[in-house]
N, C-alpha and C positions, 0 to 999 in steps of 0.2 A: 819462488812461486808467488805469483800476483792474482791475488785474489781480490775480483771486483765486485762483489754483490755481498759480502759480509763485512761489516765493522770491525776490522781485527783491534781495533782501540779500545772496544766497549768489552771485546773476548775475552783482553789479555788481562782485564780488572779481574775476570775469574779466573784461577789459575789453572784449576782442574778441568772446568768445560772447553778452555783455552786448549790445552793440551790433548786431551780426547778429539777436538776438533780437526787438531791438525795433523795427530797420527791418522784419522781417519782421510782426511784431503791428500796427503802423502802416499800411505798406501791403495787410495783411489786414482789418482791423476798423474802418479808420477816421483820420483826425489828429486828429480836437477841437481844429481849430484852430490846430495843431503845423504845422512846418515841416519838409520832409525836405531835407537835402544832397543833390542832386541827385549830386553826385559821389558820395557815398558808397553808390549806390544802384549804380551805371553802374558800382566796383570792385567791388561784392560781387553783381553779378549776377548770374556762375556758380552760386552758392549759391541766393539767391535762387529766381532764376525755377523751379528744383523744389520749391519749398517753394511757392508761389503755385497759386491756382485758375489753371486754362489761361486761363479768359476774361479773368480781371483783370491775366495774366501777358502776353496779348496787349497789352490798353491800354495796361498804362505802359510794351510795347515801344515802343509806336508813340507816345508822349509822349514818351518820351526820345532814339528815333533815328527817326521821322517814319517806319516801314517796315511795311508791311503783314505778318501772317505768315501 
């Protein structure tokens, strides 16, 4: 994934906003093929799921704990 309007340089000096960043770009735009930690998805969900489209923030509820919302 090539992302053009953010400094992934300046990101990657923070490890933790680095990381929330790019689960969130991943699970918005796309994986090409990438693989997501399942778990690291299920801790940082709180954050997450307001940063996600409602519809796309339903499916991977219901991928990760099989619950309708």
């Amino acid at each position: 994934m090539f992302n053009w309007s953010v400094d992934t340089r300046y990101l990657q000096k923070h490890p933790k906003q680095y990381m929330l960043w790019r689960l969130e770009q991943l699970l918005s735009y796309g994986l090409d093929g990438e693989k997501i930690d399942k778990q690291k998805v299920k801790d940082n969900w709180g954050y997450l799921k307001t940063r996600l489209d409602p519809q796309r923030r339903n499916f991977i509820e219901y991928l990760l704990w099989h619950k309708q919302s």
